[in-house]
N, C-alpha and C positions, 0 to 999 in steps of 0.2 A: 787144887790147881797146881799143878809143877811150874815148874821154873821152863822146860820146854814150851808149854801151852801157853803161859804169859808172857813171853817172847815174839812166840808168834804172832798172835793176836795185836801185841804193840805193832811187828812189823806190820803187818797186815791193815792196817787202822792209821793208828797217830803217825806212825811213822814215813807212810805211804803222802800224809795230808803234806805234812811237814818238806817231802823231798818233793810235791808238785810245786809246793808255795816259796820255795827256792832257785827251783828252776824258773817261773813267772819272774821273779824279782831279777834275775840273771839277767834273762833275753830281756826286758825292757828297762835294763836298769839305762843302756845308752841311750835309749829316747828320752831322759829328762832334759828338761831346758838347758838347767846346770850345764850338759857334757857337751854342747856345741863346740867350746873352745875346745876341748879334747879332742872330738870327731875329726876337726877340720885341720888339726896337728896330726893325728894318724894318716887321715888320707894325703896329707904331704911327704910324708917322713920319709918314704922310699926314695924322694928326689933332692934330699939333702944334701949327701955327698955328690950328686951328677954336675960336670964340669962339660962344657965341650966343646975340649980337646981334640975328640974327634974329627968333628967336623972341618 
């Protein structure tokens, strides 16, 4: 077996499992309980600096 063939076969296989089971943990890493206080500090955060002045 060369060093080509056992590469591929990794990427192809383990490696293929390993980058789905990263991306799963990514996209619902923000749905745990935990991150509410996070959540609800992002969707603010744009309107920190607004003053208004304008008005």
């Amino acid at each position: 077996m060369t060093l080509y063939t056992a590469l591929r076969h990794f990427a192809d296989s383990y490696a293929l499992a390993m980058i789905v089971g990263l991306y799963l943990t990514l996209c619902l890493w923000h749905f745990r309980p935990g991150a509410r206080a996070h959540r609800d500090a992002a969707k603010h955060l744009i309107f920190k600096d607004d003053t208004n002045d304008h008005l």
